[in-house]
N, C-alpha and C positions, 0 to 999 in steps of 0.2 A: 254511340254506345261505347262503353268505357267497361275493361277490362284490368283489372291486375291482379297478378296471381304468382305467386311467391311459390315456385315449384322447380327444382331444379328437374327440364325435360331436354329430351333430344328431339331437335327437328330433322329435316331431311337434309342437311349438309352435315350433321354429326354435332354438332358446336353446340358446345353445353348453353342452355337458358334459364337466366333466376327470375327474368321480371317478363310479363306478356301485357303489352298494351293495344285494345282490340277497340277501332274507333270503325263507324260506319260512314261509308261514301267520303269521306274527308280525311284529309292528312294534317299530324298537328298542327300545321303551318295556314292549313284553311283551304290549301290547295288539292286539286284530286292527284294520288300517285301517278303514274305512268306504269302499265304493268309490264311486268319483265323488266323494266327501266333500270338503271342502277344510279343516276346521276344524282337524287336526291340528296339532301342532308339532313341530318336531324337538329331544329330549334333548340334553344337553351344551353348550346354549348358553346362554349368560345371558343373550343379548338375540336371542330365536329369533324369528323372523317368522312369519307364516301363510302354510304351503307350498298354493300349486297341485295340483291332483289331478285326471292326466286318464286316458284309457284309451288302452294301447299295446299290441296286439297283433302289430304289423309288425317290430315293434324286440326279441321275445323272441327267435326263433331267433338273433341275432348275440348273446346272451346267453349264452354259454358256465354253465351251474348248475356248482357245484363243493359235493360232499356233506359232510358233518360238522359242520355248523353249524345250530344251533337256538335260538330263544330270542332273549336279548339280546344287543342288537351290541355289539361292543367299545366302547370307549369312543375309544378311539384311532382305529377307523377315524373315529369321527364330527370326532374332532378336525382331522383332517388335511384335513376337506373344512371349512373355515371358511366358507364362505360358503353357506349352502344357496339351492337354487334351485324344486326341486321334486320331487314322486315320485307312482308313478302303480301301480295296481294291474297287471297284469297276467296274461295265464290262459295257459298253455301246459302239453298232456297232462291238461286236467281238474282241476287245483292251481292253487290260489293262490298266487300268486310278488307280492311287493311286492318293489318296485325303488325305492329311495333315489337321487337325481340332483342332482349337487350341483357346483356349477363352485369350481373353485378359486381361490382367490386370486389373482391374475396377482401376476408380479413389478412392485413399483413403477416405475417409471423413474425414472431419479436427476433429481433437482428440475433445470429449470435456471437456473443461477446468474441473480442480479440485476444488472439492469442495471450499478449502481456497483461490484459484483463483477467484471464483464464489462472494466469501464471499469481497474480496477486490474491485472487481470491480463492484458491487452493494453499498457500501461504497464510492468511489471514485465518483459514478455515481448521489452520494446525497451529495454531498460536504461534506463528514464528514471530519473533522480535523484527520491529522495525529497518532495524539497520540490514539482518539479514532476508527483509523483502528489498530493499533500495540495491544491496550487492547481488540478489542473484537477477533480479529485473535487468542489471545494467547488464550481467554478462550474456542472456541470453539476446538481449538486442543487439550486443557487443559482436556476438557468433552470426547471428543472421549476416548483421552487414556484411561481417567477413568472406560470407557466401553470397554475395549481393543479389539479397536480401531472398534467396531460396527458403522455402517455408522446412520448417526443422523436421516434419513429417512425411518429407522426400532425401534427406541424409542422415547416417548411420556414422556408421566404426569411424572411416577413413575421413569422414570431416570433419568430428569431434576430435581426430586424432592430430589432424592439418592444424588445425585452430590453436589444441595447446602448443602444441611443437612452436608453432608461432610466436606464441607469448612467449615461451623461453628463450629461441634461439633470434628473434626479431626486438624480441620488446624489451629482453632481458629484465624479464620482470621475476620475485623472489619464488619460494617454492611455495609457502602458504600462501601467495596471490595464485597463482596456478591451481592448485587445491582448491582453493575458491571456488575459480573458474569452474573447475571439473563439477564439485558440489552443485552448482549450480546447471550446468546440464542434465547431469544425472535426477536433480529435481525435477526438470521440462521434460523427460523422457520418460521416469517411470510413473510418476503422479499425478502430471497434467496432460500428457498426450495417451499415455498407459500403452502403450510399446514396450512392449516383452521382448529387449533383443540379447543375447546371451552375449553379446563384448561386453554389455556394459560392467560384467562382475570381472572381467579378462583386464578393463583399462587399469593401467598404473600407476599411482598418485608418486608424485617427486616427495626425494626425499627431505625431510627437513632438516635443515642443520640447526645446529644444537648451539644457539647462542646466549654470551653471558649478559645481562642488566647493567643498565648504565646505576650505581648507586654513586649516591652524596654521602661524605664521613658528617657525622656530626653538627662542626666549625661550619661546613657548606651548608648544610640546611638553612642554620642558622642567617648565615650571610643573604643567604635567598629571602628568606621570611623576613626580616630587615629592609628589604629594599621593598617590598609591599607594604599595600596601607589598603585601606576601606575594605570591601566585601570579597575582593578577590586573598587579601590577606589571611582572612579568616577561612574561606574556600580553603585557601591552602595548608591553613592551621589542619584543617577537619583531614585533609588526603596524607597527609605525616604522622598525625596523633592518634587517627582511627583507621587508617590504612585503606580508603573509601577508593573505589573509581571514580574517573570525572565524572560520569554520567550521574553515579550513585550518589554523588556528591549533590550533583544540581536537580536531580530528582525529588531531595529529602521534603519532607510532609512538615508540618508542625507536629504532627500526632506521632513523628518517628523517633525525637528527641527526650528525651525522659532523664531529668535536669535530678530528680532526688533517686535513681539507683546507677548515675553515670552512665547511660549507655545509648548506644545510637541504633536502631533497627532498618537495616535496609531490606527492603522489601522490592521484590520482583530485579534481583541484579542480574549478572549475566546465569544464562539457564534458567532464567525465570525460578531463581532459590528468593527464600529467606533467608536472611542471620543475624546475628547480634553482635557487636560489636563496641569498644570502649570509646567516653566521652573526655576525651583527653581535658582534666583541671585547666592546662594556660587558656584552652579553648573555650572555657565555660560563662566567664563573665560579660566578654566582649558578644558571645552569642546570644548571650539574655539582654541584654542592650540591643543588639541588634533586631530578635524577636518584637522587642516594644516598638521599633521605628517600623516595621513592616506592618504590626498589627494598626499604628494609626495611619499607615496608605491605606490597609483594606478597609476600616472604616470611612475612612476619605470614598472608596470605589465601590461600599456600598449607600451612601447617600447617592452619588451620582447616579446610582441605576445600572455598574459593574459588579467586580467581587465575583465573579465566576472565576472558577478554575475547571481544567481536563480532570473527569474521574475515570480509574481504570475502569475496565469491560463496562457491564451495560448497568453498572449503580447510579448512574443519571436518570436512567426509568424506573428505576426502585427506589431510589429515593431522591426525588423531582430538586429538594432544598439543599442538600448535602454539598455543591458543590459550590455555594455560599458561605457554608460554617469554618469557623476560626480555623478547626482541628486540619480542615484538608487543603489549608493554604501552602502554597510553597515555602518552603524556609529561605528561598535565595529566589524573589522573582524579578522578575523582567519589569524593564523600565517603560515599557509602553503597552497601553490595552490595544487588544484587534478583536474585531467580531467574529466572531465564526460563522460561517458560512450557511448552518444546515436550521440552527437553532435562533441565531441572531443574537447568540448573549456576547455582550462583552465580557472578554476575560485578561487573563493573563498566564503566560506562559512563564515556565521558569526561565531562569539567566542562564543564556549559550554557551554552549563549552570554551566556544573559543575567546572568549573572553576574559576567560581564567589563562587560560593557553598561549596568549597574546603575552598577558604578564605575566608570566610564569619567565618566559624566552625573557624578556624585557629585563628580567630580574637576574636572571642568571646572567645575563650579557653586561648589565652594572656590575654584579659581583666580577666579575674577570673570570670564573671559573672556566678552566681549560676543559669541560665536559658538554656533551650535549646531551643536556639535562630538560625534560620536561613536566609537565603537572604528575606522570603516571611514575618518572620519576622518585619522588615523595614516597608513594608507595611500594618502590623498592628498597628505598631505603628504612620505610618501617620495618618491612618482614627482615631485613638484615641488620639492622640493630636491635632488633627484641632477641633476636639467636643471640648475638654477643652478648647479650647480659644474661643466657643463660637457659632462656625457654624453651619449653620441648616444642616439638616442629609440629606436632599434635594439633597444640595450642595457637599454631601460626597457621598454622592449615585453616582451621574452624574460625580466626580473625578475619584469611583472607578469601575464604569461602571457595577456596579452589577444593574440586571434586578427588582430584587425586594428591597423596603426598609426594608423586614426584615431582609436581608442578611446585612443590613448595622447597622441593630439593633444592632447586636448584641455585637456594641462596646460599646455602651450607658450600659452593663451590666459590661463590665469593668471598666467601669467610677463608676459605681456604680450610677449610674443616671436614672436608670430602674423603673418600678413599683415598685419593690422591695424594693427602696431604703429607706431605715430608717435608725436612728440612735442607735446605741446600748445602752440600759440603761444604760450600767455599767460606760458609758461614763460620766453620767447624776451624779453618785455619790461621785467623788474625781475632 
């Protein structure tokens, strides 16, 4: 006789039961138990334990027998009770009744996610920018090890305080790397762990010094844009003529160019702003030429069964095609397609920074220039020759999208057109 019964019950040792298999005079195996015995095993399992065997008399009446079954158990009942626990003879009406007790596997509980998992997706959940998930990931890994590898939810003030200290006084590292740092704690403490601890408004961020822009006059620019050729040439056209970051540079869309009112639109820059900005004329022709040769790779990559690009946020499930069409190709992309992972499209990523940045250095090291001049360079040198000719700082602010005007001051100190600015006596006497 065959029994099962899906009931979570208590027998007489306490031990929870999901599954009850109730066979007469025979044991799955074909054999008769031994009663009280505990040496048995239970069939069907390849790694069977040594079941308990007690006597339960109290627990047969709520045993419903159901007739037609003799011999050996299935094989399937035994399967579906994975875990066995124990089974016990039992006597009711003068028969031997063995009863099989066996708890079932509980459902897992889903793992929960790891701390720096925790850390990314409370960042991804506040739109932070890429780069600023990559720098606080690294610092807080950074700080663990430093407390090898104590979990952040057992240290406070004085280890947060050990860690910076370190970086300053050990790693001599600068004051906005430290800031970093700190940012980055301060995120794992109040956001992802939600630890209310009253130092953290007490810690004191280093202070920063106040330094000046390496710029290029003019004659340098030039010298530099000279010793470039092909797409990094022109890169570097767009970061001097429209005052662009690298990134904003090698982000640019087709759809962000607009060739009949001159102007460039960067979209999502740093603070995830908009703005508008100019298409500088030396840059316009060589850029329309260059649009034609990119436009015949992506039909090149849409015969082959490519032509995929990255769309921001989630307009790939809003609009399935979009990330095929002309307008959302990169205007400077990358020389080789890779699959993506999740979807399987071939695509293409835009052209890496450092590859502007490689020639960039390259260029500057042909020129001879006694400066240590880079791509972001360019752009200092924009915002400080548009002042020299005259433009309000207004209008250089809104070019270069910085939030505040005194971020844009501080070209005006280059100029030497600052409060500061006076003439040297010595000038006054020859």
């Amino acid at each position: 006789m065959l029994r099962r019964r899906r009931r979570r019950s208590e027998v007489m040792t306490g031990r929870s039961v999901d599954l009850i298999v109730v066979a007469g005079d025979s044991s799955p195996s074909g054999r008769r138990s031994r009663p009280g015995g505990g040496g048995d095993t239970t069939p069907g399992f390849s790694n069977s334990r040594r079941l308990e065997c007690i006597q339960s008399e109290t627990y047969v009446p709520r045993v419903p027998i159901l007739p037609g079954h003799r011999g050996r158990m299935p094989v399937m009942a035994i399967m579906e009770a994975r875990s066995p626990v124990q089974y016990a003879m039992l006597a009711a009406g003068g028969r031997s009744i063995t009863a099989w007790c066996f708890r079932e596997a509980s459902t897992p509980e889903p793992a929960r996610p790891r701390l720096l998992d925790r850390v990314r997706q409370a960042l991804r959940a506040r739109h932070m920018s890429r780069r600023t998930e990559e720098a606080y990931v690294a610092w807080i890994r950074r700080y663990i090890f430093y407390h090898h590898k104590r979990h952040p939810a057992e240290m406070g003030a004085p280890e947060v305080t050990k860690f910076l200290t370190s970086l300053a006084v050990e790693g001599h590292v600068a004051a906005s790397t430290q800031n970093q740092a700190l940012s980055g704690l301060l995120f794992l403490y109040r956001d992802v762990l939600e630890i209310d601890l009253p130092w953290l408004d007490g810690i004191v961020r280093a202070k920063r010094p106040e330094r000046l822009p390496v710029v290029l006059t003019r004659d340098e620019v030039r010298a530099v844009l000279q010793r470039l050729d092909g797409v990094p040439r022109l890169m570097a056209c767009l970061l001097y003529g429209a005052g662009l970051r690298v990134l904003e540079c090698c982000r640019l869309r087709v759809q962000d160019i607009d060739f009949a009112t001159n102007q460039i639109v960067v979209r999502g820059g740093k603070g995830d702003k908009d703005r508008v900005t100019m298409l500088p004329a030396m840059a316009k022709a060589d850029l329309g030429r260059h649009l034609d040769l990119v436009g015949a790779q992506h039909r090149r990559d849409l015969v082959a069964g490519a032509g995929w690009v990255e769309l921001p946020t989630a307009l790939l499930r809003k609009y399935p095609n979009a990330a095929r069409e002309w307008v959302w190709q990169w205007v400077f992309p990358a020389t080789r397609v890779y699959r993506e992972r999740l979807t399987g499209q071939r695509r293409r990523h835009h052209l890496h920074e450092s590859v502007l940045q490689r020639a960039v250095k390259a260029a500057v090291r042909r020129a001879g220039l006694p400066k240590r001049a880079s791509p972001h360079t360019l752009r200092h040198s924009f915002a400080t020759h548009l002042l020299e000719d005259g433009h309000d700082i207004r209008t250089v602010q809104e070019l270069l999208g910085h939030r505040d005007v005194t971020t844009t001051m501080i070209y005006t100190h280059v100029l030497n057109r600052g409060p500061a600015a006076v003439r040297s006596p010595a000038d006054r006497m020859f």
